[in-house]
Backbone as CSV, one residue per row, in Angstrom:
resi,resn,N_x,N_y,N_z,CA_x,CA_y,CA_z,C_x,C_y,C_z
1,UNK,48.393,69.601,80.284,48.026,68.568,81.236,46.559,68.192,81.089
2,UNK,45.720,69.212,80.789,44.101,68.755,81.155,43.687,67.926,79.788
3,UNK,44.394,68.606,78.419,44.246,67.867,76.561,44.990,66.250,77.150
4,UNK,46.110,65.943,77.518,47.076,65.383,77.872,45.690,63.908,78.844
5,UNK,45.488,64.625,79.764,44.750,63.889,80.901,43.407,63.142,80.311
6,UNK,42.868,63.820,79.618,41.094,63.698,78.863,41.483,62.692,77.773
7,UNK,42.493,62.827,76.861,42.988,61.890,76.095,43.146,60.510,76.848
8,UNK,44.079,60.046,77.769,44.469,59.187,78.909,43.004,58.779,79.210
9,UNK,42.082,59.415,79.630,40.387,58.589,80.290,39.635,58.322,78.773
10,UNK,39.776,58.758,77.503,39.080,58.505,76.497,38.417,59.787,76.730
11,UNK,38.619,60.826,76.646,37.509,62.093,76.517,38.365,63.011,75.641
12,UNK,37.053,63.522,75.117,37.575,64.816,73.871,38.285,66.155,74.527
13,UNK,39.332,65.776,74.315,39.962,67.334,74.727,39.394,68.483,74.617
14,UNK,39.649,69.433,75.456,39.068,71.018,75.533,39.685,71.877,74.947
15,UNK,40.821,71.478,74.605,41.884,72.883,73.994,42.446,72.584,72.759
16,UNK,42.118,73.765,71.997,42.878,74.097,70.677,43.201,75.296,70.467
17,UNK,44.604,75.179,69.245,44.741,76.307,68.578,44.644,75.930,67.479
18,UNK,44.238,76.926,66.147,44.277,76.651,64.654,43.530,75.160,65.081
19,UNK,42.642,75.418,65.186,41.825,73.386,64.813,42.518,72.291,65.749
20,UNK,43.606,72.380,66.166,44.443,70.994,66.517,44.500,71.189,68.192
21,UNK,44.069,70.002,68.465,44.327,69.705,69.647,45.947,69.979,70.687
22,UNK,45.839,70.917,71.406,46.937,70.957,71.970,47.847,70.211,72.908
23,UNK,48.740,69.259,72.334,49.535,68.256,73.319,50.669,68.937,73.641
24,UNK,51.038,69.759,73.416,52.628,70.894,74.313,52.637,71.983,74.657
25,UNK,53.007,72.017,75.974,52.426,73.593,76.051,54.302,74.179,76.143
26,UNK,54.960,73.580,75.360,55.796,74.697,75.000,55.866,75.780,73.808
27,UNK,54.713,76.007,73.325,54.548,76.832,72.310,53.883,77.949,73.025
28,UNK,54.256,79.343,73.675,53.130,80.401,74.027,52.577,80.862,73.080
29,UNK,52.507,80.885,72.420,51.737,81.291,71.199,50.849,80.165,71.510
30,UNK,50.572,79.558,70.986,49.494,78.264,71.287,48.610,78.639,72.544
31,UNK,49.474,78.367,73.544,48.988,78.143,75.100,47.870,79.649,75.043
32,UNK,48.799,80.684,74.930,48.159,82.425,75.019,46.677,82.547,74.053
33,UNK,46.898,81.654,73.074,45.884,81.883,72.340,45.195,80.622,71.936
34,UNK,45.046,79.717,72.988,43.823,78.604,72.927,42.777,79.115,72.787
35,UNK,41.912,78.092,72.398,40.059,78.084,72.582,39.708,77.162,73.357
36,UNK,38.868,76.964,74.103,38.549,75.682,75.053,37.046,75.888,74.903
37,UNK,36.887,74.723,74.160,35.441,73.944,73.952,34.901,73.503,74.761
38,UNK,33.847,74.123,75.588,33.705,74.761,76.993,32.290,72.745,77.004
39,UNK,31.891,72.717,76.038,30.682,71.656,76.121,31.484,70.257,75.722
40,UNK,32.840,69.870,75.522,33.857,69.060,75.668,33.511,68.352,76.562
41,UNK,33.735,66.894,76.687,33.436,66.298,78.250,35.092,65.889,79.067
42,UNK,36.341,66.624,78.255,37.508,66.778,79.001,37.966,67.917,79.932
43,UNK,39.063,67.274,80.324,39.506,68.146,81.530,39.681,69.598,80.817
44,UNK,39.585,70.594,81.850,39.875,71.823,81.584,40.074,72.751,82.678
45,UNK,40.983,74.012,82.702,40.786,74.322,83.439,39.314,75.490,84.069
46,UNK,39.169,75.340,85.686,37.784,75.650,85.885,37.301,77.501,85.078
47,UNK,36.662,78.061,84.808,36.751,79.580,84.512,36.304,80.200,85.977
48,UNK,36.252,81.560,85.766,36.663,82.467,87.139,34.592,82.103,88.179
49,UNK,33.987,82.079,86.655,32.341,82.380,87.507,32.484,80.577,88.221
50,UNK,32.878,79.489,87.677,32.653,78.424,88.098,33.895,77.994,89.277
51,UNK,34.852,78.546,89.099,35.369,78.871,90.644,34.635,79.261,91.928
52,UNK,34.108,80.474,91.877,33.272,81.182,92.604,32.150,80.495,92.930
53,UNK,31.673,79.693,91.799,30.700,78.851,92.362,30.471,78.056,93.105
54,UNK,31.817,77.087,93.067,32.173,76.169,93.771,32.150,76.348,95.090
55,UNK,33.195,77.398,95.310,33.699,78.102,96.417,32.816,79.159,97.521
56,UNK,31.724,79.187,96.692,30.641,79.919,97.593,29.247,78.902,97.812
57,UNK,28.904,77.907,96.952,28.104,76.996,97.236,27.715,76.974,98.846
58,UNK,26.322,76.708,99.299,25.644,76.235,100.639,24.894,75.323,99.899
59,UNK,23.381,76.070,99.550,22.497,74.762,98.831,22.081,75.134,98.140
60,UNK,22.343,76.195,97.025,21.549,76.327,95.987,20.514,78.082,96.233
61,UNK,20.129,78.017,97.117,19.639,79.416,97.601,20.454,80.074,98.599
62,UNK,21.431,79.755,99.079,22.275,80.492,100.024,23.397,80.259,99.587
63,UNK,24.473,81.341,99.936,25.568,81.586,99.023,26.977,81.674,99.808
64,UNK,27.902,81.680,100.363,28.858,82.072,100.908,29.510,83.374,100.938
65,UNK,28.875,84.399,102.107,29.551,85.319,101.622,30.920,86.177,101.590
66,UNK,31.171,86.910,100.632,32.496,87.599,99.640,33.591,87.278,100.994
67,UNK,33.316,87.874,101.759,34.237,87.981,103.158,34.548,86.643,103.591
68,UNK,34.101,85.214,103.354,34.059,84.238,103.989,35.113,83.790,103.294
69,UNK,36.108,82.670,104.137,36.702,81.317,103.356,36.140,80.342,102.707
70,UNK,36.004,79.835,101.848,35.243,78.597,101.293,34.789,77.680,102.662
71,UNK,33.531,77.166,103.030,33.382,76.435,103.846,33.197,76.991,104.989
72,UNK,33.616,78.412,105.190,34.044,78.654,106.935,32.391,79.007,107.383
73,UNK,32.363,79.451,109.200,31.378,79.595,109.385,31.393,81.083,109.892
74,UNK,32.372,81.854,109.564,32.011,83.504,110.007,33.647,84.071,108.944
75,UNK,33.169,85.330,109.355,34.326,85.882,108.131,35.880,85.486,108.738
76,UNK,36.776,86.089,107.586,38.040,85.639,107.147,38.820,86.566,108.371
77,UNK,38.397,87.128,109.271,38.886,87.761,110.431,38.858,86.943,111.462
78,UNK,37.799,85.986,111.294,37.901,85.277,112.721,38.857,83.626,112.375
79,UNK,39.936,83.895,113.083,41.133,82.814,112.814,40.392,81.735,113.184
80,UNK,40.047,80.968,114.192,39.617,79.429,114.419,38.632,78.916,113.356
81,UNK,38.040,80.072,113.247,36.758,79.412,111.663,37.179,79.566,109.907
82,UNK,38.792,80.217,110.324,39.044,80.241,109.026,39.738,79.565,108.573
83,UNK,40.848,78.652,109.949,42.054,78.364,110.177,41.364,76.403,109.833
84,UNK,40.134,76.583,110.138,39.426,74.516,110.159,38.883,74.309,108.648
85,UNK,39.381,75.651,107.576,38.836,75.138,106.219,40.287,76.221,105.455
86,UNK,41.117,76.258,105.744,42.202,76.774,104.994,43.587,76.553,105.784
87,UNK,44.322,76.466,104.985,45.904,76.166,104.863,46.641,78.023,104.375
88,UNK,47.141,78.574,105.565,47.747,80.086,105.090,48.661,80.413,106.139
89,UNK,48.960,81.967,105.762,49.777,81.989,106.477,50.411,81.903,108.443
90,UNK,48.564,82.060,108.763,48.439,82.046,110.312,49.045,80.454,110.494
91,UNK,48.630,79.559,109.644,48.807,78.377,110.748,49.541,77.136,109.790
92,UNK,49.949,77.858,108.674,51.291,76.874,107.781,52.293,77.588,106.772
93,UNK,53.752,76.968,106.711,54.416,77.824,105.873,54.745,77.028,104.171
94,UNK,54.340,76.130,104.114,54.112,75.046,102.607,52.893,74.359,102.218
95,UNK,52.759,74.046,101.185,51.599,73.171,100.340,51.437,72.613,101.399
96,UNK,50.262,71.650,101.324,50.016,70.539,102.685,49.150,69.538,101.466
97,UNK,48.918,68.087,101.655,47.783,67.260,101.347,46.641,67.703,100.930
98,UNK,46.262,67.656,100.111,44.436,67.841,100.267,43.424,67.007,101.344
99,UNK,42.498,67.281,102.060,41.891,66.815,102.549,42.553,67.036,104.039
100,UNK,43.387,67.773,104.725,44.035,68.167,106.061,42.805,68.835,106.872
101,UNK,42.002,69.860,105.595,40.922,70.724,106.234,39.526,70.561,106.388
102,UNK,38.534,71.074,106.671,37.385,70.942,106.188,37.150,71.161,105.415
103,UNK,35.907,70.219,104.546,35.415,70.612,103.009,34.287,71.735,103.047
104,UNK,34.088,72.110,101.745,33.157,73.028,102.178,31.668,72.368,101.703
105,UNK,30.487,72.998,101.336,28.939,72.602,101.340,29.325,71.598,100.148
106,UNK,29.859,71.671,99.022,29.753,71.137,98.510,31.078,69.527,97.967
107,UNK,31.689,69.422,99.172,32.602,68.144,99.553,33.788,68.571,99.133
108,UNK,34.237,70.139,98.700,35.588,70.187,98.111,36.247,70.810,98.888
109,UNK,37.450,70.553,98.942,38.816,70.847,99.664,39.480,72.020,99.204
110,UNK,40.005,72.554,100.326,41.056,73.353,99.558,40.730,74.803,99.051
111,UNK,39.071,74.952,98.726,39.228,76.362,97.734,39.448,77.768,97.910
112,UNK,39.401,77.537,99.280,40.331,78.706,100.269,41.395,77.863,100.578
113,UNK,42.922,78.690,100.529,43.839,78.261,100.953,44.934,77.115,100.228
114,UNK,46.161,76.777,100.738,46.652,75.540,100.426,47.980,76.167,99.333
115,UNK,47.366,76.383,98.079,47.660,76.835,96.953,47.021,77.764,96.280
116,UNK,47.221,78.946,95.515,46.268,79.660,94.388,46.011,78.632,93.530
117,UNK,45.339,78.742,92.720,44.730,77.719,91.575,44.042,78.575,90.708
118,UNK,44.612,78.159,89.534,44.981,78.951,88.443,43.272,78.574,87.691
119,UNK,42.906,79.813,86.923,41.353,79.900,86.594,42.280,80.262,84.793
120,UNK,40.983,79.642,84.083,41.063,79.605,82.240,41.198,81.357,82.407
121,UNK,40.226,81.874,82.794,40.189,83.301,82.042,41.512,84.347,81.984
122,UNK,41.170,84.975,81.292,42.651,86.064,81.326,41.832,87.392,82.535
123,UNK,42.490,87.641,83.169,42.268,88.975,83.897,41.253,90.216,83.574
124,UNK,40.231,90.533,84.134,39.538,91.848,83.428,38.747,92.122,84.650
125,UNK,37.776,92.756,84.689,37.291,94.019,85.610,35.857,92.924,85.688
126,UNK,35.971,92.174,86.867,34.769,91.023,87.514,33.802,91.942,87.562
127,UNK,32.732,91.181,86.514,30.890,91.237,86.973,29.571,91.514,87.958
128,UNK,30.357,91.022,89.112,30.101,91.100,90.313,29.225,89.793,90.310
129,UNK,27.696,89.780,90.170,26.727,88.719,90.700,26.483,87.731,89.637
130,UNK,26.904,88.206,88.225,26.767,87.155,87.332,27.358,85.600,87.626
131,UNK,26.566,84.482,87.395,26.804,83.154,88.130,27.511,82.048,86.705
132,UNK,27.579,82.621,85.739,28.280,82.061,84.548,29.435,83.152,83.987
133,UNK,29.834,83.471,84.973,30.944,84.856,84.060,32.131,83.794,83.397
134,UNK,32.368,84.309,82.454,34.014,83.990,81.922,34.347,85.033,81.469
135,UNK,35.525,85.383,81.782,36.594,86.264,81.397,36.994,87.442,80.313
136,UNK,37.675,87.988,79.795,37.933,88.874,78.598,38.487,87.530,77.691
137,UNK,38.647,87.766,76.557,39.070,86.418,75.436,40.826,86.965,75.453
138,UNK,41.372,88.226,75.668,42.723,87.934,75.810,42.990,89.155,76.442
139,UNK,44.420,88.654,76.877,44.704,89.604,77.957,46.470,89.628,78.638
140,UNK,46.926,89.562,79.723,48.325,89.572,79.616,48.794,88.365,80.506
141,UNK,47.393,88.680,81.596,47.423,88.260,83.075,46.152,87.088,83.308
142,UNK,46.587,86.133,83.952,45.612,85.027,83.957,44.960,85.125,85.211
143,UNK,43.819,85.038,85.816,43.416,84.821,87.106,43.546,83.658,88.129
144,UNK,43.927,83.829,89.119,43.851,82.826,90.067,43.550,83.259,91.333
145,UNK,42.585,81.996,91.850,41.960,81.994,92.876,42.034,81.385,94.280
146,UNK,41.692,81.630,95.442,42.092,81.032,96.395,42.856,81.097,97.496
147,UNK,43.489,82.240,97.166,44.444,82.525,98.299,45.637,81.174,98.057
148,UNK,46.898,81.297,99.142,47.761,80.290,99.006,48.231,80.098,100.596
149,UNK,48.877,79.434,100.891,49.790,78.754,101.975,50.596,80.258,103.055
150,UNK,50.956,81.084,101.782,52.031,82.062,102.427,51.371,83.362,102.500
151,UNK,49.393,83.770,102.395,49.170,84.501,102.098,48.276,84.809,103.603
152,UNK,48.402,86.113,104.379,47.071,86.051,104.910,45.981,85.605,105.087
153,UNK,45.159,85.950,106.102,43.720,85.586,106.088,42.651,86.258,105.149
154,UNK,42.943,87.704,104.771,42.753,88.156,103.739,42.188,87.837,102.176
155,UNK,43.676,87.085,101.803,43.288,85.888,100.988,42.597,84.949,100.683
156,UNK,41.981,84.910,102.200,41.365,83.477,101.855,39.893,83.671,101.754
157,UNK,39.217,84.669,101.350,37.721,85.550,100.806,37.601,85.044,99.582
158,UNK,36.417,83.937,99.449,35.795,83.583,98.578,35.679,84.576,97.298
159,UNK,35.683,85.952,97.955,35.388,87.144,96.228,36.878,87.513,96.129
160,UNK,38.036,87.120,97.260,39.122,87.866,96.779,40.001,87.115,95.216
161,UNK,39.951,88.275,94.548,41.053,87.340,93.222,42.067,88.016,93.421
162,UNK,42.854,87.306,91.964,44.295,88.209,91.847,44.704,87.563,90.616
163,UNK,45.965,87.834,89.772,46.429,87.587,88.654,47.534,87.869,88.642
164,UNK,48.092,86.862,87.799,49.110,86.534,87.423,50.001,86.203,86.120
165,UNK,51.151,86.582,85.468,51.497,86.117,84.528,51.253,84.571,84.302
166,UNK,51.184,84.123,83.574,50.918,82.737,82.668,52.243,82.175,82.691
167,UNK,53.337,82.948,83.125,54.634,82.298,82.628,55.263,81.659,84.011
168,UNK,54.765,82.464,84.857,55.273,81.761,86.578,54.979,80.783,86.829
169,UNK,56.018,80.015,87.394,56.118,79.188,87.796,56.367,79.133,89.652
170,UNK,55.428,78.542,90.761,55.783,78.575,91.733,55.313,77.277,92.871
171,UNK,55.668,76.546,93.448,55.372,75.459,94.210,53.776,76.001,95.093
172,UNK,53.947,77.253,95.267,52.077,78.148,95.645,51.464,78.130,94.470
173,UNK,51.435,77.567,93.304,50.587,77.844,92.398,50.214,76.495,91.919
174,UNK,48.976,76.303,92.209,48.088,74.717,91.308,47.516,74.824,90.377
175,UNK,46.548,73.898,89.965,45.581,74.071,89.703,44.665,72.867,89.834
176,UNK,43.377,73.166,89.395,42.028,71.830,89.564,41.298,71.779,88.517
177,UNK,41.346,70.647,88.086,40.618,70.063,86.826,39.575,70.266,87.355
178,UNK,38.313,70.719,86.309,36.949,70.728,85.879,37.023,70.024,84.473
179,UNK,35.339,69.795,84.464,34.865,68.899,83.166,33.256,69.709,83.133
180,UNK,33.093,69.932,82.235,31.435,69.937,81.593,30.763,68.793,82.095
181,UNK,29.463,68.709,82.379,28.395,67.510,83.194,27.760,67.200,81.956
């Protein structure tokens, strides 16, 4: 979808295997073992440190912290402040619209809650404070972020991850295009 999409606006795709641009992702072999040409100005999907980034953004010197929902204004325990910037299990049982909730510091929707949303990297043992992390180069299990619709409040912690096979398929699982600036 993101090689597919970047092609469609005139932009250089992000993903290959063996040299060639990937237009099907019915090959796992392919898909499992892309490269994504991270300085590309096409879609791609976001990696795990530029998730986090997003999702913890205030202004640049203040950060959102681990315990918080994207956007919220006290931790992921207190329901009314978690419940006005996420879509879960306290107060919905399906996907919803984007834009139902509050955005967070930096105008985006959604990055607590709604859906998980699926991150490039494969699964490995997080960095902690590093602000450019990407991932192990292969692995079994893909990361995704965000919490979802059917998940606790729990879930919806800006540091909480989790992973997943690459092969699932589920109406809780998205994802969100990123691009290189």
């Amino acid at each position: 979808w993101c090689n597919a999409y970047s092609q469609e606006a005139g932009l250089t795709p992000c993903y290959t295997y063996a040299s060639a641009v990937i237009k099907d992702s019915t090959s796992a072999t392919a898909c499992d073992n892309a490269a994504c040409a991270w300085t590309n100005n096409g879609y791609r999907l976001p990696s795990e440190g530029e998730y986090q980034y997003a999702a913890s953004y205030i202004n640049g010197s203040s950060w959102t912290p681990y315990n918080y929902a994207s956007g919220a204004t006290a931790d992921y325990t207190n329901a009314a402040a978690t419940g006005l910037v996420a879509w879960y299990g306290a107060n919905f049982s399906s996907a919803q619209a984007v834009g139902g909730k509050t955005a967070n510091a930096l105008g985006i929707y959604d990055m607590s809650g709604n859906v998980w949303e699926w991150c490039w990297d494969w699964y490995g043992t997080y960095p902690g404070t590093s602000t450019d992390y990407r991932g192990p180069a292969s692995g079994s299990l893909r990361v995704v972020r965000g919490g979802g619709f059917g998940v606790g409040a729990g879930g919806m912690q800006v540091g909480y991850r989790n992973s997943l096979s690459p092969y699932v398929t589920s109406y809780s699982y998205g994802f969100r295009f990123a691009r290189t600036n």
